[in-house]
Backbone as a ProteinNet text record, in pm:
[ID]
protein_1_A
[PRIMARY]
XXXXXXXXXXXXXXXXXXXXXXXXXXXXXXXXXXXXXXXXXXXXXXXXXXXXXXXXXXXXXXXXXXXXXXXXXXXXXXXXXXXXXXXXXXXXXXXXXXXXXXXXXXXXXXXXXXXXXXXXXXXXXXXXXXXXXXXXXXXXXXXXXXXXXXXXXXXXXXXXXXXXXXXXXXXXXXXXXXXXXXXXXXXXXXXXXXXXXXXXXXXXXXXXXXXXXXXXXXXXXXXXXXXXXXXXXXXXXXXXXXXXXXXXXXXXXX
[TERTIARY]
-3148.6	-3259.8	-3264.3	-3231.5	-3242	-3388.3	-3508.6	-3598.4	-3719.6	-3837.6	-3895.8	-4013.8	-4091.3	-4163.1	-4319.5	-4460.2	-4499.8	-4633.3	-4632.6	-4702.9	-4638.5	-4540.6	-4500	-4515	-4549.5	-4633.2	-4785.6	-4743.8	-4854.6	-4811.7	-4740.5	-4751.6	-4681	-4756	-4719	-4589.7	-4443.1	-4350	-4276.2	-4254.1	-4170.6	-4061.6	-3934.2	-3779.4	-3753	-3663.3	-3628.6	-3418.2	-3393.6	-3227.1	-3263.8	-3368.1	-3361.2	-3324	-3232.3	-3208.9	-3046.5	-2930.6	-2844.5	-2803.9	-2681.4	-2594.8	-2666.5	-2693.4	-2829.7	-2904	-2983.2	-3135.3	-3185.8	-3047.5	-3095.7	-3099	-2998.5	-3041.5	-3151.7	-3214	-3339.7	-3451.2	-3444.7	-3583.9	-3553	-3474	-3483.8	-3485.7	-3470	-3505.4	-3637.5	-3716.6	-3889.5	-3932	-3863.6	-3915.8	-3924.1	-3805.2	-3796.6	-3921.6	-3914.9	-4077.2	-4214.9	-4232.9	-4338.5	-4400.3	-4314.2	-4360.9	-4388.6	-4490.1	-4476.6	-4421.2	-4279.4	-4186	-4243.8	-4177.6	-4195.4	-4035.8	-3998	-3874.2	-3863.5	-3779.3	-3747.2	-3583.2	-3537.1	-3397	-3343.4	-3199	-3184	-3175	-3067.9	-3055.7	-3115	-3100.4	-3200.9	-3180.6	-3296.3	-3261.8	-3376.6	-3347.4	-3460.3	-3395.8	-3272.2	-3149.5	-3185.8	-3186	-3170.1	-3333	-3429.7	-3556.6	-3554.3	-3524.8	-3530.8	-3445.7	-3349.3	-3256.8	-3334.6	-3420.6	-3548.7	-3627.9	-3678.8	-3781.7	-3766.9	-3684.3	-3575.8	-3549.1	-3526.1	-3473	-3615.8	-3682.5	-3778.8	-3929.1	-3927.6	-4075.2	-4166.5	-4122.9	-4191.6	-4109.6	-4132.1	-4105.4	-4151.8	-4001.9	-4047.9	-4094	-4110.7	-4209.6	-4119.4	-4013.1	-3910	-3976.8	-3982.3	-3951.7	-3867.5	-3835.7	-3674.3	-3749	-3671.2	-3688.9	-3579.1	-3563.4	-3475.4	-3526.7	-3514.6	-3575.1	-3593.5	-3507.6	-3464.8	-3600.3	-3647.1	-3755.3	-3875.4	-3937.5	-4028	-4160.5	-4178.5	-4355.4	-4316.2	-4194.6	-4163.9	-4192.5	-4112.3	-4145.5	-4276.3	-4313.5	-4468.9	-4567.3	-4556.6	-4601.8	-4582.3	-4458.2	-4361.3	-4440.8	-4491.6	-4526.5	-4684.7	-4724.4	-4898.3	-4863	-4808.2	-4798.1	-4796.3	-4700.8	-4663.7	-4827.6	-4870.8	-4992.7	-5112.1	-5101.7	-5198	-5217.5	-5083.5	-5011	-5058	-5063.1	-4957.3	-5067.1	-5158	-5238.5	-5138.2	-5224	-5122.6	-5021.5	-4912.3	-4787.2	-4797	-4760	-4752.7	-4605.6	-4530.8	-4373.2	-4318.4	-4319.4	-4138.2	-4075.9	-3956.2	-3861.2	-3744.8	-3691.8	-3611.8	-3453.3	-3438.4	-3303.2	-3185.4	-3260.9	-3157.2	-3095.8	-2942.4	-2882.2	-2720.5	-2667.6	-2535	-2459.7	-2344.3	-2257.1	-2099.2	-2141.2	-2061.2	-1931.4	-1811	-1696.3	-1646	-1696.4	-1637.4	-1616.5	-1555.8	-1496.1	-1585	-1603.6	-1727	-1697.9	-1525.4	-1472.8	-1546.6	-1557.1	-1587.3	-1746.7	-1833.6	-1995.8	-2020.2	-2139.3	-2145.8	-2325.4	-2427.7	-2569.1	-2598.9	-2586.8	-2644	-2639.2	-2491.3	-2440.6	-2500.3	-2533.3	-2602	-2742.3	-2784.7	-2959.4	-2973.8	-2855.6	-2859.2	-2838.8	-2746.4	-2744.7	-2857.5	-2924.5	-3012.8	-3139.6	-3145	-3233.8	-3278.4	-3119.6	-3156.4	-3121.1	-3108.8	-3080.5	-3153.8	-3184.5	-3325	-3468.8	-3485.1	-3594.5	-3676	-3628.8	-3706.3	-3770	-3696.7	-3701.6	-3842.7	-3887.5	-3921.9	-4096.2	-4067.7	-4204	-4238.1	-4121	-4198.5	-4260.9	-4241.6	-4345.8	-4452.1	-4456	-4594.2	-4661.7	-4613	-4680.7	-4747.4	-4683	-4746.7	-4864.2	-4864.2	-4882.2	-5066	-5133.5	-5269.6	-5327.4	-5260.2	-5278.5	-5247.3	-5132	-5116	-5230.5	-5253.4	-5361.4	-5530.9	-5506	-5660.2	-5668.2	-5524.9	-5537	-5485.3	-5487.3	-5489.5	-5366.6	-5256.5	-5089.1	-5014.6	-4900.9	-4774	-4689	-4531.9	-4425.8	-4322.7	-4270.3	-4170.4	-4037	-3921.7	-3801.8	-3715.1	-3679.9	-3542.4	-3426.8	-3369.5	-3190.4	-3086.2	-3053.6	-2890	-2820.9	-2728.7	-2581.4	-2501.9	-2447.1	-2322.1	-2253.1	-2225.3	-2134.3	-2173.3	-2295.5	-2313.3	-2283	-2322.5	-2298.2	-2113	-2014.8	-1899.8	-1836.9	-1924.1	-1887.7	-1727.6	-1804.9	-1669.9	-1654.5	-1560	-1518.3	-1503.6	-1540.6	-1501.6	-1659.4	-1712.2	-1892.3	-1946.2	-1985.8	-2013.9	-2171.4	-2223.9	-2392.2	-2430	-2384.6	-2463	-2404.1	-2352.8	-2386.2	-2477.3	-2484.5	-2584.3	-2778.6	-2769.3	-2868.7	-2904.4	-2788.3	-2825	-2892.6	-2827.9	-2866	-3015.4	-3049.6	-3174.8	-3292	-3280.9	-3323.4	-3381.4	-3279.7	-3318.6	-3376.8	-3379	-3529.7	-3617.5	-3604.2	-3756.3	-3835.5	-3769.2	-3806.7	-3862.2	-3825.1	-3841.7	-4016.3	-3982.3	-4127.9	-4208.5	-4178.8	-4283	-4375.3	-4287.5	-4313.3	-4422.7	-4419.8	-4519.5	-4644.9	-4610.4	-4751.5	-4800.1	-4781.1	-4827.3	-4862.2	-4796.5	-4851.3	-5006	-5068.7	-5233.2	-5307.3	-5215.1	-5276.2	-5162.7	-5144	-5045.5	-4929.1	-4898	-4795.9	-4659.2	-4584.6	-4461.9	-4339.8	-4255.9	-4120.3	-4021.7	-3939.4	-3779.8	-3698.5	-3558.6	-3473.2	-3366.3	-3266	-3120	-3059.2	-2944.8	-2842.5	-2682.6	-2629.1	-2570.9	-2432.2	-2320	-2194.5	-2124.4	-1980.8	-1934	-1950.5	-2044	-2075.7	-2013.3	-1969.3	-1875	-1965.3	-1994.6	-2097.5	-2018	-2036.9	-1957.1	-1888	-2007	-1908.1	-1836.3	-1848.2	-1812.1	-1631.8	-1662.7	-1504	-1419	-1517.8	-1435.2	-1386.9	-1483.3	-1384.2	-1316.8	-1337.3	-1297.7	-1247.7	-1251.6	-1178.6	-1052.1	-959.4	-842.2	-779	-700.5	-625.9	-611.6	-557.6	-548.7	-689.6	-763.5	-889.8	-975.5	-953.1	-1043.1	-1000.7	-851.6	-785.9	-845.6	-814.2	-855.7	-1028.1	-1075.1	-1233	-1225.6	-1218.1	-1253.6	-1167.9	-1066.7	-1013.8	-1105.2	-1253.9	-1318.4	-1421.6	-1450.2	-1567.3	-1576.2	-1592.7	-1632.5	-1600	-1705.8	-1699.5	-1623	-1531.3	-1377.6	-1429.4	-1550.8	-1582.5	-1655.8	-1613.4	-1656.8	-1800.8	-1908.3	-2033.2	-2040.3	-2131.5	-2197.6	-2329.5	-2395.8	-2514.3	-2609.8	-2576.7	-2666.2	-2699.2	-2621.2	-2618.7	-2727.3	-2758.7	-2855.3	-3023.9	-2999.1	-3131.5	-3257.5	-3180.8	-3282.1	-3355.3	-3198.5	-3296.9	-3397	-3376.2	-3493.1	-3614.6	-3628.1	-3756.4	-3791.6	-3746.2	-3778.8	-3847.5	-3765.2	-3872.9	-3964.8	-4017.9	-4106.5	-4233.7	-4149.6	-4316.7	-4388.5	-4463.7	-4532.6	-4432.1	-4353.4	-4238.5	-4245	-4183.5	-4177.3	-4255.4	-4398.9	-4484.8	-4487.4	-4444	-4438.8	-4302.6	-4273.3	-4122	-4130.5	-4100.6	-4133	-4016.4	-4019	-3923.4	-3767.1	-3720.6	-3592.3	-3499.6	-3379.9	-3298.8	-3205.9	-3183.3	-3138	-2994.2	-2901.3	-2740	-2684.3	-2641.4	-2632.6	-2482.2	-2350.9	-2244.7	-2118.7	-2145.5	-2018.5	-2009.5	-2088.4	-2036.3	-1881.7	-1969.9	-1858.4	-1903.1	-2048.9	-2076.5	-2120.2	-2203.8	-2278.8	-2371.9	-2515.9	-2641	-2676.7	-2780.2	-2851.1	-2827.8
-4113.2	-4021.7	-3985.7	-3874.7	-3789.3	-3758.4	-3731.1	-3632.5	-3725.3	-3736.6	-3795.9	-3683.7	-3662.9	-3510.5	-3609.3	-3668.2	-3704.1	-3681.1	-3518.3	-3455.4	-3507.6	-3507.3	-3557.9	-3658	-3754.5	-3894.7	-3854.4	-3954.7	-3950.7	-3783.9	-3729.6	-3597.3	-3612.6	-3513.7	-3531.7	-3416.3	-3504	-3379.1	-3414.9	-3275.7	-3274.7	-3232.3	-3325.6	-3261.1	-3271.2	-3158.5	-3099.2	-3147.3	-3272.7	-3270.3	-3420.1	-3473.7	-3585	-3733.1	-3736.1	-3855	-3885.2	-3764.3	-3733	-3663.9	-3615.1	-3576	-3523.2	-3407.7	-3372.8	-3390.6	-3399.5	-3410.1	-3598.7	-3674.1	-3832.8	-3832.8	-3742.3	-3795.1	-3698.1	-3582.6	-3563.4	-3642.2	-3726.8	-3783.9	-3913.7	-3985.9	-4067.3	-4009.4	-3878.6	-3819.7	-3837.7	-3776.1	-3811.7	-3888.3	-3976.5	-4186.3	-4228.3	-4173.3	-4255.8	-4186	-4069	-4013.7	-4065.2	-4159.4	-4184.7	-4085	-3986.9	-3908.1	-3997.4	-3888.8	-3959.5	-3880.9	-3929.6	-3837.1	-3872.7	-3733.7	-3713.4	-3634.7	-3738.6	-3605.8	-3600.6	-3519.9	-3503.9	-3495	-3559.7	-3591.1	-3569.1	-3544.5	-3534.5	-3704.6	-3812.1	-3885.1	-3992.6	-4127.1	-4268.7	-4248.3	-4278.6	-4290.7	-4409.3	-4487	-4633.2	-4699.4	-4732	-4831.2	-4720.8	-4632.9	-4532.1	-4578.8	-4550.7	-4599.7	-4738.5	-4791	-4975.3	-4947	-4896.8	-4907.1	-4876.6	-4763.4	-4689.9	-4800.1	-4821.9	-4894.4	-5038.8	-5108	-5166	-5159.2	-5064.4	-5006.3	-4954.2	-4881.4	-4791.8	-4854.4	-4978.6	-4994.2	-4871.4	-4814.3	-4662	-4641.4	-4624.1	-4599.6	-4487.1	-4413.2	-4265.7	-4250.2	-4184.4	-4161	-4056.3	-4123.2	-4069.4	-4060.3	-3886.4	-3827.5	-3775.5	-3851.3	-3765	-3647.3	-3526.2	-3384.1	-3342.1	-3262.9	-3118.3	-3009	-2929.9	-2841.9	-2679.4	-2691.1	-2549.8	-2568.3	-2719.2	-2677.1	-2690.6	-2554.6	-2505.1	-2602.1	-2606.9	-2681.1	-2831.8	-2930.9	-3042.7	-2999.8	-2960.3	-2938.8	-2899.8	-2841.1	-2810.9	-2964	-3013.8	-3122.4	-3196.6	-3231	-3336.5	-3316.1	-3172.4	-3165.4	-3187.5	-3143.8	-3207.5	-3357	-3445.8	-3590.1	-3611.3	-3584.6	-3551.1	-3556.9	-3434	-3438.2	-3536.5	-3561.2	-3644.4	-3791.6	-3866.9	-3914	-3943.4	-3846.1	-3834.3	-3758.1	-3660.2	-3514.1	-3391.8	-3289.8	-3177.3	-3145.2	-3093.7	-3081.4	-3038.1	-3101.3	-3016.8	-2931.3	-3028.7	-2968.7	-2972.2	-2821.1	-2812.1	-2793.4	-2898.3	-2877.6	-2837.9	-2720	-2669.3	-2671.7	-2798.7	-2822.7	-2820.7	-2833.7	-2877.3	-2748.3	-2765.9	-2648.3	-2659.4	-2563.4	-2575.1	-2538.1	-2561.2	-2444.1	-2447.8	-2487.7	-2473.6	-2349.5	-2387.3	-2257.8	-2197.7	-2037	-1997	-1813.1	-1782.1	-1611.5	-1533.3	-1420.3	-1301	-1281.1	-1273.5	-1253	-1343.7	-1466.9	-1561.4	-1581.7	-1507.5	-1511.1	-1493.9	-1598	-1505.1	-1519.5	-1483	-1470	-1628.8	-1733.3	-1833.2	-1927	-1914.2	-1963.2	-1878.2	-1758.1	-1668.5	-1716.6	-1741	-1773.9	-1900	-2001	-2204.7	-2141.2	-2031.4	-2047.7	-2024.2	-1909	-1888.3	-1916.3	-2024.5	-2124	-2219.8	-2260.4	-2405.5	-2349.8	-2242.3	-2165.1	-2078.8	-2043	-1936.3	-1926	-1946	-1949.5	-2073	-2177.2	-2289.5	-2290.5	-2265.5	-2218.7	-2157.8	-2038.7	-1922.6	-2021.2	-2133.6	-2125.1	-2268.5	-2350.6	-2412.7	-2393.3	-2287.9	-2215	-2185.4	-2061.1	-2044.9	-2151.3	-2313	-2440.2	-2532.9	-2506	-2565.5	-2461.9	-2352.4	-2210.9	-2225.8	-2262.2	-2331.3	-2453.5	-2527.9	-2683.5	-2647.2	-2570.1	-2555.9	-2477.1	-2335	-2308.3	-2367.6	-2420.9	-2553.6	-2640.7	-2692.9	-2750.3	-2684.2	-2543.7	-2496.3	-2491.9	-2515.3	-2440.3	-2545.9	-2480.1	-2580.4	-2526.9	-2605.9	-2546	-2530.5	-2461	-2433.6	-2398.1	-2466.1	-2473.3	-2463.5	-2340.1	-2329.4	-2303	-2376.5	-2423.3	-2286	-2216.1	-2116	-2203.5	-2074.1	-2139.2	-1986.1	-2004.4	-1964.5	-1841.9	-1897.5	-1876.5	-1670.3	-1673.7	-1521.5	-1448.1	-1489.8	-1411.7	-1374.5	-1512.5	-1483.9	-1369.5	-1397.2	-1305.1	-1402.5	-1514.2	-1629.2	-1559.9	-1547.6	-1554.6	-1675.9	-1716.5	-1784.6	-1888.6	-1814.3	-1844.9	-1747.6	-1633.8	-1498.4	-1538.1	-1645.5	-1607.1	-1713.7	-1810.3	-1848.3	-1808.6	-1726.2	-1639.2	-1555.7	-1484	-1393.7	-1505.8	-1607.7	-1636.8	-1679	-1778.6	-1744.1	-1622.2	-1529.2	-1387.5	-1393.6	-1445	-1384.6	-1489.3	-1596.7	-1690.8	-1633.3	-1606.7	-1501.1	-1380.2	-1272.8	-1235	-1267.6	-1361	-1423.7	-1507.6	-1579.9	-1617.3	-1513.2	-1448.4	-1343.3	-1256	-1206.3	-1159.3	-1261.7	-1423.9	-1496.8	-1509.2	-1547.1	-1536.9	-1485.2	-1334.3	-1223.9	-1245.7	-1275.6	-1290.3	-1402.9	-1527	-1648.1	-1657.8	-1566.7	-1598.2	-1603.5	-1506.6	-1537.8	-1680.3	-1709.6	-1849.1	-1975	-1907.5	-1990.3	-2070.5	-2079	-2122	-2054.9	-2124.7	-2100.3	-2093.4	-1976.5	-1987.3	-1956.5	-2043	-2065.6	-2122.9	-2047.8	-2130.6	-2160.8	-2278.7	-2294.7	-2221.1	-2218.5	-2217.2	-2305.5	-2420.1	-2469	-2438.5	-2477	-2440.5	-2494	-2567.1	-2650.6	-2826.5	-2836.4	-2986.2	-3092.3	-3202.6	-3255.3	-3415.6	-3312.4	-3458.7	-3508.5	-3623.5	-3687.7	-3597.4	-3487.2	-3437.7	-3352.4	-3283.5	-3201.5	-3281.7	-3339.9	-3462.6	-3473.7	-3469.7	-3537	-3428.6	-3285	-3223.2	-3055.3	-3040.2	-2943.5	-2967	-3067.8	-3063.8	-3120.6	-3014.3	-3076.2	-3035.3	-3078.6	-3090.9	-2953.8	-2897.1	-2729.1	-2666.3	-2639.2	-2589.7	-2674.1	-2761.3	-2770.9	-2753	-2728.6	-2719.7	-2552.6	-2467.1	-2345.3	-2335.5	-2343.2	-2398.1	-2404.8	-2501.4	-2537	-2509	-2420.8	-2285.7	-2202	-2176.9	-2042.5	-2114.8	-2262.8	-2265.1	-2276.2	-2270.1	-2289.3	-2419.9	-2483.2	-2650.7	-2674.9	-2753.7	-2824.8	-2970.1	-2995.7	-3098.1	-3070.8	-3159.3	-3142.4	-3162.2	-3075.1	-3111.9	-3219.7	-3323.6	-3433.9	-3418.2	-3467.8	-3424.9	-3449.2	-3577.6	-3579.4	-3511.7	-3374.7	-3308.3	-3176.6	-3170.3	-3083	-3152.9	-3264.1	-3321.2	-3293.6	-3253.1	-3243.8	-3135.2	-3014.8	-2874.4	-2849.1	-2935.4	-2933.4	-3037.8	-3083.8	-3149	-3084.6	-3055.1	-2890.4	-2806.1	-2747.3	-2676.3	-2711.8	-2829.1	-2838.7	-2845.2	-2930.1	-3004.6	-2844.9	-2905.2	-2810.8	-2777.3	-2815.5	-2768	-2657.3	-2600.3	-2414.3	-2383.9	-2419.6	-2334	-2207.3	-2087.2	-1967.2	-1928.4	-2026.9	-1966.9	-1911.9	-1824.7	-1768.2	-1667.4	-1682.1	-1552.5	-1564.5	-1706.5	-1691.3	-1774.7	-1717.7	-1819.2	-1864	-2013.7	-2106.4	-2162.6	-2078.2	-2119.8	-2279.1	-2368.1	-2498.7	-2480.9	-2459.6	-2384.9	-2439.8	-2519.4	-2549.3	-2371.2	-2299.4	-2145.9	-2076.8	-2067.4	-1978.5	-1814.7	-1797.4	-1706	-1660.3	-1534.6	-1556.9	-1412.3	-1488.8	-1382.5	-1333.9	-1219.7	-1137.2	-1029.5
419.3	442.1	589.3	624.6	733.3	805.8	723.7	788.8	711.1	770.8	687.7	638.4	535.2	527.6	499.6	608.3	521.9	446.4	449.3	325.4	211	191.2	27.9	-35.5	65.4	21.2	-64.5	-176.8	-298.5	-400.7	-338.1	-403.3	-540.3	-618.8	-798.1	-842.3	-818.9	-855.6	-973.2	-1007.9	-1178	-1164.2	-1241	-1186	-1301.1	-1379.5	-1519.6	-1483.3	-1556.1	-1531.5	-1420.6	-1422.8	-1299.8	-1323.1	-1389.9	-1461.8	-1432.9	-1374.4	-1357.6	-1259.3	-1208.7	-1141.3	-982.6	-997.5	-846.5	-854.9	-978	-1065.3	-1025.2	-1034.2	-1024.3	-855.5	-748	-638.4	-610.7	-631	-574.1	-614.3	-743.7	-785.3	-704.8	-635.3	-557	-407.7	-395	-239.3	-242.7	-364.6	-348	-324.4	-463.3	-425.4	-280.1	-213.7	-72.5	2.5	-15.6	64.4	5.2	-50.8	-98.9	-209	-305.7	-410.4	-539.8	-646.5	-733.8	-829.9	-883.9	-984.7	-1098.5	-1170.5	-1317.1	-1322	-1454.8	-1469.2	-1617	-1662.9	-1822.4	-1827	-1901	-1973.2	-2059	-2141.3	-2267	-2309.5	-2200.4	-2242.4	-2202.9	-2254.5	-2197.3	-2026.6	-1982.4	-1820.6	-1791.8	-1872.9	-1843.2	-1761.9	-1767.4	-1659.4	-1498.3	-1513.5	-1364	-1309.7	-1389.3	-1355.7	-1315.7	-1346.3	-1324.8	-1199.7	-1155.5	-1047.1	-971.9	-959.3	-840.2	-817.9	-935.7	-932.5	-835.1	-841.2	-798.2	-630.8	-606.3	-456	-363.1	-462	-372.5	-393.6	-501.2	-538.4	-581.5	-614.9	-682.1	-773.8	-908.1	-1040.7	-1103.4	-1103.5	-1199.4	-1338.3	-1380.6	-1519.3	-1559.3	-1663.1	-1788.4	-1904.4	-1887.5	-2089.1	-2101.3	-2216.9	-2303.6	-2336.9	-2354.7	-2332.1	-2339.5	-2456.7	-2449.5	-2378.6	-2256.8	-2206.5	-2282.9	-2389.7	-2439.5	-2570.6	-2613.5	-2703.2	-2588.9	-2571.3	-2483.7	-2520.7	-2628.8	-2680.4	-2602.3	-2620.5	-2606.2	-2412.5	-2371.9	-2205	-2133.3	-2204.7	-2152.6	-2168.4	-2305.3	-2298.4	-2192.9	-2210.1	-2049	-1944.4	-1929.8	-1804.7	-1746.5	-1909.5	-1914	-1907.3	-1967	-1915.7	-1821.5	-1746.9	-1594.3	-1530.3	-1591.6	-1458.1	-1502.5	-1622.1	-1643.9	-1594.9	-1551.3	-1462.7	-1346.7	-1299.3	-1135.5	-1052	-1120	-1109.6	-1153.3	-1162.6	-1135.9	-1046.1	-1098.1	-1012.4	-878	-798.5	-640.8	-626.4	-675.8	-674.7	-768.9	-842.2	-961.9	-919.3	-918.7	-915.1	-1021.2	-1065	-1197	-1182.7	-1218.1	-1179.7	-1284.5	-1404.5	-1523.1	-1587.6	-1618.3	-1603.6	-1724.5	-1789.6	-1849.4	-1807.2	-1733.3	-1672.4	-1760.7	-1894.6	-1951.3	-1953.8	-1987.3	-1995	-2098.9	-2060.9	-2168.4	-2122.4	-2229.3	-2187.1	-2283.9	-2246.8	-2286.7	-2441.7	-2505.6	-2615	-2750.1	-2676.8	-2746.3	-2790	-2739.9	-2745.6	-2851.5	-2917.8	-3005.9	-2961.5	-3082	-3039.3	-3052	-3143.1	-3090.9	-2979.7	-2900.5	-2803.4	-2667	-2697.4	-2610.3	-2578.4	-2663.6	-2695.5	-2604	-2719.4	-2594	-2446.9	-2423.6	-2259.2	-2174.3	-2257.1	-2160.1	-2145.9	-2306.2	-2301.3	-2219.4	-2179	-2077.6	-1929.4	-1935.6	-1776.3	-1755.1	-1795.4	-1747.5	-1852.5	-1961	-2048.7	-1968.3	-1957.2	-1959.1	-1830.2	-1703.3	-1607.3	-1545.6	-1644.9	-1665.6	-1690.3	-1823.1	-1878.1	-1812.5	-1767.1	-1624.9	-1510.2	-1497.6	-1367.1	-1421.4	-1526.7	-1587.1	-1630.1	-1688.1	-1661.3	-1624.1	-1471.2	-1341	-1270.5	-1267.3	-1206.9	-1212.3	-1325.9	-1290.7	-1258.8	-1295.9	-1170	-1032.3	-977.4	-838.3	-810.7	-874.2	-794.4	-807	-890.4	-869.8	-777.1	-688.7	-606	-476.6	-512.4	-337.7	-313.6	-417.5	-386.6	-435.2	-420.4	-439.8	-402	-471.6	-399.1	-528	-567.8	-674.6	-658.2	-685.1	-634	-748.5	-771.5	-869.1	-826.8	-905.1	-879.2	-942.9	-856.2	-916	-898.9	-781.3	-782.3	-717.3	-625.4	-568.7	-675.2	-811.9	-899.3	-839.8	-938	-984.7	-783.2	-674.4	-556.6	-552.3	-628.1	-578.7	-697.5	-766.4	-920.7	-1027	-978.5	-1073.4	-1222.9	-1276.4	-1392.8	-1467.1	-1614.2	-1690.1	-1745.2	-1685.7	-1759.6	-1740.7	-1772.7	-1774.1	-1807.2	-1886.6	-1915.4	-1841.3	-1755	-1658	-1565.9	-1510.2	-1358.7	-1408.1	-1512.7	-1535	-1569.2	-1599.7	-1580.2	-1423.6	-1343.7	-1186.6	-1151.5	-1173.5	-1117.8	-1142.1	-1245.2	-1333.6	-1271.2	-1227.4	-1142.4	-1030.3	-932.9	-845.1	-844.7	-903.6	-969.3	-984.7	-1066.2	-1127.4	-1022.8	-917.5	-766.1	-734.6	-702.8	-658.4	-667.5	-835.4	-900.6	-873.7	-913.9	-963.5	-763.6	-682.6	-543.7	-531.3	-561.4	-533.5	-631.2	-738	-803.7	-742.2	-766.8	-723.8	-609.5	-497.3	-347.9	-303.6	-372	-343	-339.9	-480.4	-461.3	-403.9	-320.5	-212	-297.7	-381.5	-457.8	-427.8	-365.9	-308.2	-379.4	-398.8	-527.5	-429.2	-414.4	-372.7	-465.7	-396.9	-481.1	-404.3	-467.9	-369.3	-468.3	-414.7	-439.3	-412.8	-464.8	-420.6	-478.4	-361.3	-428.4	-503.4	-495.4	-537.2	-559.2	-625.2	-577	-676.7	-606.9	-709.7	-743.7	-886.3	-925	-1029	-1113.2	-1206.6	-1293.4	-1329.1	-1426	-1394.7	-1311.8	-1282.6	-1249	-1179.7	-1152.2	-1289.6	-1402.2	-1519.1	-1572.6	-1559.4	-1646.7	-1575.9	-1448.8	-1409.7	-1287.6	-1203.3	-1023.8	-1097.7	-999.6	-987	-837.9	-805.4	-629.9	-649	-743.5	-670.4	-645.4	-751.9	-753.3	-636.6	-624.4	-525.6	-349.3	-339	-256.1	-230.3	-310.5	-334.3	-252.1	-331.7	-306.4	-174.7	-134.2	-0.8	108	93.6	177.2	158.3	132.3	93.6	175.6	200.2	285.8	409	516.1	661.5	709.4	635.1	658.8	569.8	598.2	517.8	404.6	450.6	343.4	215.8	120.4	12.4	-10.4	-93.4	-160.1	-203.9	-183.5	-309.8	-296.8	-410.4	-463.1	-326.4	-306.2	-169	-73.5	-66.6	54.8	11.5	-123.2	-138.4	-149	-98.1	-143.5	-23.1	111.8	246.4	185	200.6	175.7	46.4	-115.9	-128.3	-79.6	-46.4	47.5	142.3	199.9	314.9	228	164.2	64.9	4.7	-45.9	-144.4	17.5	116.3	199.7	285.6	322	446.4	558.1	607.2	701.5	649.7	540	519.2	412.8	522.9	417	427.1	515.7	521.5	442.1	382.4	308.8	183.5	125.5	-6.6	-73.6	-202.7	-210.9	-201.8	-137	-69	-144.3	-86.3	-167	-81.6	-103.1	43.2	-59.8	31.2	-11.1	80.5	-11.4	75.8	13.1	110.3	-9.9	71.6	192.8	311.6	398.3	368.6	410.9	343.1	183.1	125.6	121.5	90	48.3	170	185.4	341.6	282.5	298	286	389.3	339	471.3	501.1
[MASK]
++++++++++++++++++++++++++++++++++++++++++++++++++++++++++++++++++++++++++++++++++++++++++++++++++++++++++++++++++++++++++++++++++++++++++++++++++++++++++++++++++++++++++++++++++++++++++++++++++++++++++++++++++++++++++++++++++++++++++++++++++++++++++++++

């Protein structure tokens, strides 16, 4: 832990995917700030909890959750606040970046993608969106990705839900700003989390890769965990609207 933020102490945050890959190290970026997590999972994450619990003396609050059945997540998230209080920080992290070519689509595989990449996304904000403004704001942080800016081939409906992310930051920003409720999002690049190791890095591709970034070292999950905590605390509370590329400098905004 780099920075210490300590508005985020006691604060009530919800991470969608926090049981795993970036999702398990931001819900222990909170723990270490004194947050109080809530996350939702597909699979058991009682062993990962006991490990926090364990390390940080602060113990997250796991529901299994499919994010794509919308009634089941909304609940999650009323638990969550019933918990904890209402959300100060969503964090919308959980994501498919499954592979596949445009030929091959058909409508129900269309529907799962953009279920768990942008639908859910979508009705976690509208979720949180009256608890934050009952308590005078929050901070809302959704997760793209690099992919849709470089225009990657070989997942065609999640770059197009990235894309759609960013928008919806975007719109939701502007509505919500009155009541000070803050919508950002990252964007991160190549990050080499377990799975990603198991079923797609290999020495060329990633050799490739990282001839395209600036900085010569590789992503791990850890390295996206400052910039969201930056985002969620009071440090950028004038931040809104934006979308923060953490990528080694592949892409370049502005």
């Amino acid at each position: 832990m780099t920075a210490t933020y300590q508005d985020l102490r006691g604060k009530s945050v919800f991470i969608t995917g926090g049981g795993s890959g970036i999702g398990a190290f931001l819900t222990e970026g909170f723990l270490a700030q004194g947050a109080q997590v809530a996350f939702v999972q597909r699979s058991d994450s009682s062993a990962f909890c006991d490990e926090m619990e364990a390390k940080h003396g602060n113990r997250p609050l796991f529901i299994q959750c499919d994010i794509t059945d919308i009634a089941a997540l909304k609940a999650a998230i009323a638990q969550s606040a019933e918990a904890h209080g209402d959300i100060d920080v969503l964090v919308n992290n959980a994501a498919n970046d499954k592979r596949h070519e445009a030929g091959e689509v058909d409508e129900e595989f269309y529907d799962w993608m953009m279920a768990i990449n942008l639908k859910a996304y979508f009705f976690a904000c509208q979720a949180v969106a009256e608890g934050m403004k009952a308590k005078g704001g929050g901070s809302i942080i959704n997760f793209s990705s690099i992919s849709y800016m470089m225009g990657n081939a070989g997942y065609p409906l999640y770059t197009t839900a990235n894309s759609g992310i960013n928008g919806m930051t975007r719109s939701l920003a502007r509505e919500f700003g009155p009541d000070k409720i803050r919508v950002n999002a990252i964007a991160p690049g190549w990050v080499l989390t377990d799975k990603q190791k198991e079923m797609w890095v290999t020495p060329e591709a990633l050799e490739a890769h990282l001839a395209r970034q600036c900085l010569k070292d590789t992503l791990a999950p850890e390295d996206i965990v400052g910039a969201t905590l930056f985002l969620a605390s009071e440090s950028s509370k004038m931040m809104t609207g934006q979308a923060m590329v953490v990528d080694g400098g592949v892409v370049v905004t502005g």
